[in-house]
C-alpha atoms as one frame of an Amber mdcrd trajectory, in Angstrom:
protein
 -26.728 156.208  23.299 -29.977 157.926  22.025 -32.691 156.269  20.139 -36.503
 155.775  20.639 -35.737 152.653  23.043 -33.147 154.424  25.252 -32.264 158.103
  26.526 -28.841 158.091  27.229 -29.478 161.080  29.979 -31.964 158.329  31.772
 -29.443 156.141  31.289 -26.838 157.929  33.113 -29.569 158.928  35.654 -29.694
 154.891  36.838 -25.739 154.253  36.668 -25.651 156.953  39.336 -27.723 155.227
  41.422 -25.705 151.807  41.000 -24.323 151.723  44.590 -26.725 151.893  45.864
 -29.156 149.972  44.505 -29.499 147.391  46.775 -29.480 149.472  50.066 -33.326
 148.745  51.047 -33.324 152.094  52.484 -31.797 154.074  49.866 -32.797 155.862
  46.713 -34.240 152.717  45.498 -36.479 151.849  48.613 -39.556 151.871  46.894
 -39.191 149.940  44.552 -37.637 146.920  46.999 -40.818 147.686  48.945 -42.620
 147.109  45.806 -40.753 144.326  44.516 -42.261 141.493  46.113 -46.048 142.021
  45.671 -45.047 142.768  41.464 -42.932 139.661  41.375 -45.922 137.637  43.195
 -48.012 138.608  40.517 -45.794 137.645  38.019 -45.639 134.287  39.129 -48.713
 133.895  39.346 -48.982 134.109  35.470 -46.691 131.951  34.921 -46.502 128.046
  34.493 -43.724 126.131  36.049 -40.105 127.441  35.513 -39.009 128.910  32.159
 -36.847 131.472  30.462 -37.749 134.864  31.272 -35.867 138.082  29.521 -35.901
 140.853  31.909 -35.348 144.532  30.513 -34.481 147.686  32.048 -33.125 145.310
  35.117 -31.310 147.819  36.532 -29.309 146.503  39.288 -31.160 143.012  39.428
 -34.090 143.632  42.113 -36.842 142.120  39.250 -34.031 139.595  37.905 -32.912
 138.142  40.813 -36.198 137.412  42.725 -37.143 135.772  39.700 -34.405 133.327
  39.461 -34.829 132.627  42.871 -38.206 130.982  42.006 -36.294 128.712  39.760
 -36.562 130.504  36.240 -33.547 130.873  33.862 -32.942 135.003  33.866 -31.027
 137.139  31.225 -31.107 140.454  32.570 -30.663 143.297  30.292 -29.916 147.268
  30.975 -28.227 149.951  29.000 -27.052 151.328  32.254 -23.267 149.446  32.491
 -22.679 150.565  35.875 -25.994 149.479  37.136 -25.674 145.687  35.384 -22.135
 145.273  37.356 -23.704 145.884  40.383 -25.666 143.381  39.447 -23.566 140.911
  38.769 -21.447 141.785  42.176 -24.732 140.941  44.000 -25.598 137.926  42.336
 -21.891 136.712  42.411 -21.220 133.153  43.970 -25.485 132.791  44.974 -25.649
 129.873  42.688 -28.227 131.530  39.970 -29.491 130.778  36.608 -29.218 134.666
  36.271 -26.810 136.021  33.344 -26.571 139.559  32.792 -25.632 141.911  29.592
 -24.855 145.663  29.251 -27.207 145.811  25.570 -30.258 146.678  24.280 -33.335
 144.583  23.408 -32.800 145.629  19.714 -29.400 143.943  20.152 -30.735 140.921
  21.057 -33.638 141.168  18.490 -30.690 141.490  15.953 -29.034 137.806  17.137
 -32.637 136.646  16.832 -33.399 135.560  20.078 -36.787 135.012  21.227 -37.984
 134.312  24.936 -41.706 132.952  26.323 -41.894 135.839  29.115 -39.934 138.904
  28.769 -40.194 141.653  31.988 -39.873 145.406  31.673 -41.156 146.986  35.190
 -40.762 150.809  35.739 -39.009 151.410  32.467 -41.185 152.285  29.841 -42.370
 155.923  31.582 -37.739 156.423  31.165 -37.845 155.447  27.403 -38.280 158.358
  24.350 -40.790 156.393  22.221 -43.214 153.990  24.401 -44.746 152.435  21.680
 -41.825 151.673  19.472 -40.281 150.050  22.783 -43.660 148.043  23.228 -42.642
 146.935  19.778 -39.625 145.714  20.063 -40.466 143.731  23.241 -43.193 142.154
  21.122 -40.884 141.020  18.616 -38.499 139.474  21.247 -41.528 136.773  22.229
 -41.941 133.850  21.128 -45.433 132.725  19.719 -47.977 132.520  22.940 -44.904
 134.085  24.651 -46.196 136.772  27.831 -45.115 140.470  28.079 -45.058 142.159
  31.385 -44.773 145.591  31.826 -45.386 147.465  35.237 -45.472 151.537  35.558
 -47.086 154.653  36.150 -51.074 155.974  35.187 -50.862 159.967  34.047 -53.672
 161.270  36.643 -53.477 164.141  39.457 -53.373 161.029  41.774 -49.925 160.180
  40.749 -48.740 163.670  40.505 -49.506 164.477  43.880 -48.010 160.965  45.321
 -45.384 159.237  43.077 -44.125 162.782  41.795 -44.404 165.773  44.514 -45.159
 163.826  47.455 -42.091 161.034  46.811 -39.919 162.957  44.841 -39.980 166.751
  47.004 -41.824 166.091  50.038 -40.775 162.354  51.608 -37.606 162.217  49.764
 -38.158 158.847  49.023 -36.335 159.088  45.366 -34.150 161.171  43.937 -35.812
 164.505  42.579 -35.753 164.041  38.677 -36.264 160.556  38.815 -40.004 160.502
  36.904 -41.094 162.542  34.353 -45.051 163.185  35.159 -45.761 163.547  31.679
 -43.766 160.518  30.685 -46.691 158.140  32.393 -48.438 156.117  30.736 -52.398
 155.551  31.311 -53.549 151.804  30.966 -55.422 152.767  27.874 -52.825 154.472
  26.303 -50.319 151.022  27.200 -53.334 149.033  25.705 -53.512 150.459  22.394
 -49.521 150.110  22.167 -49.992 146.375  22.887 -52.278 145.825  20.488 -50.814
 147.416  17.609 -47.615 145.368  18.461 -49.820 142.347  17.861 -50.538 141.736
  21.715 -53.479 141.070  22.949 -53.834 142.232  26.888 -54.605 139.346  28.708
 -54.228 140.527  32.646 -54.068 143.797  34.878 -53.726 144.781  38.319 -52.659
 147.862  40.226 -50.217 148.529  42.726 -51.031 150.255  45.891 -48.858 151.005
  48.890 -49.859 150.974  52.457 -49.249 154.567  53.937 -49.453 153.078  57.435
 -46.428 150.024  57.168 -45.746 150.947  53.684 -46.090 147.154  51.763 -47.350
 147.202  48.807 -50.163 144.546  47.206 -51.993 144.116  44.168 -55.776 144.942
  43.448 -58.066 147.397  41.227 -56.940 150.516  42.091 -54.943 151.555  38.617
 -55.096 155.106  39.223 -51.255 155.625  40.560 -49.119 152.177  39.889 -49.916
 149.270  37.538 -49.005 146.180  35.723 -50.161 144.888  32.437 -49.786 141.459
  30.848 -49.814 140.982  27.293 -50.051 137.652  25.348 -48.679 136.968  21.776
């Protein structure tokens, strides 16, 4: 499972992480951290409850907090083992939360469209960025909002989201980012608008070294999040 949307070696990277996925202090710790200050900002695009598409989900962190605040959530991963861990968690909570083992050129091909589609911290994992940008874009409906959230190329993030996280805190797996997969906000602009997006918000992502919460502001120069509108 190989194409310019999906590596099948990052795939099988994330399905070995499915167990533990929702331990808050296990390989995936950061990104629970993480996960409420990106999901805050989300909402805070958005109008009311609606359909939201969520790709790369993983094991549900992004999904689920987002049907808790009422939306209706298809949650989408090429990673099987990860998406039944997601169900598993979600099992019996009372959800609008559905979850499918595809791609988003799967559902492209039953010609669904959705009004907000999600991809956070997937499209540094993914061979071609741009053609993944595209496909996304074709997924949304007319005025429909793209969110994406991942990594800036700079020293910055080399020294603390590769080295630092990855060989000297331990705080994910070693392997898990590619440095010279990221993506700088320019770069992520240009790929918006030649999918026929135009960027309509941005914020960073910054962590607290001292209690280690995370919260939105300028400061692009390490983790990010980018809105684009149809």
């Amino acid at each position: 499972m190989t194409s310019g949307t999906v590596s099948a070696e990052e795939v099988g990277k994330f399905d070995r992480l499915a167990s533990r996925w929702w331990d808050p202090s296990g390989p995936m710790k950061p990104l629970h951290r993480m996960n409420p200050s990106r999901i805050g900002w989300i909402e805070g695009l958005l109008h009311g409850q609606t359909r939201v598409l969520d790709v790369g989900c993983g094991a549900g962190l992004a999904a689920e907090a987002l049907a808790r605040h009422g939306h209706e959530v298809l949650g989408i991963d090429a990673a099987g083992e990860a998406i039944e861990a997601a169900r598993a968690h979600a099992a019996g909570q009372g959800l609008r939360l559905t979850y499918r083992a595809c791609l988003a050129e799967d559902l492209a091909s039953e010609g669904l469209r959705f009004p907000v589609i999600t991809a956070l911290e997937v499209i540094e994992h993914v061979p071609d960025p741009a053609a993944f940008v595209r496909v996304l874009a074709g997924l949304l409906e007319p005025g429909g909002l793209l969110v994406l959230s991942t990594l800036n190329r700079t020293r910055r993030s080399w020294v603390t989201a590769k080295f630092g996280a990855e060989y000297v805190l331990r705080m994910l797996p070693i392997g898990t980012h590619d440095w010279k997969a990221f993506i700088t906000p320019a770069e992520l602009a240009g790929m918006l608008r030649a999918a026929g997006l135009r960027v309509a918000h941005t914020t960073g992502l910054v962590a607290d070294p001292l209690t280690g919460q995370w919260r939105t502001g300028r400061d692009m120069g390490v983790n990010y999040m980018v809105a684009g509108v149809r």
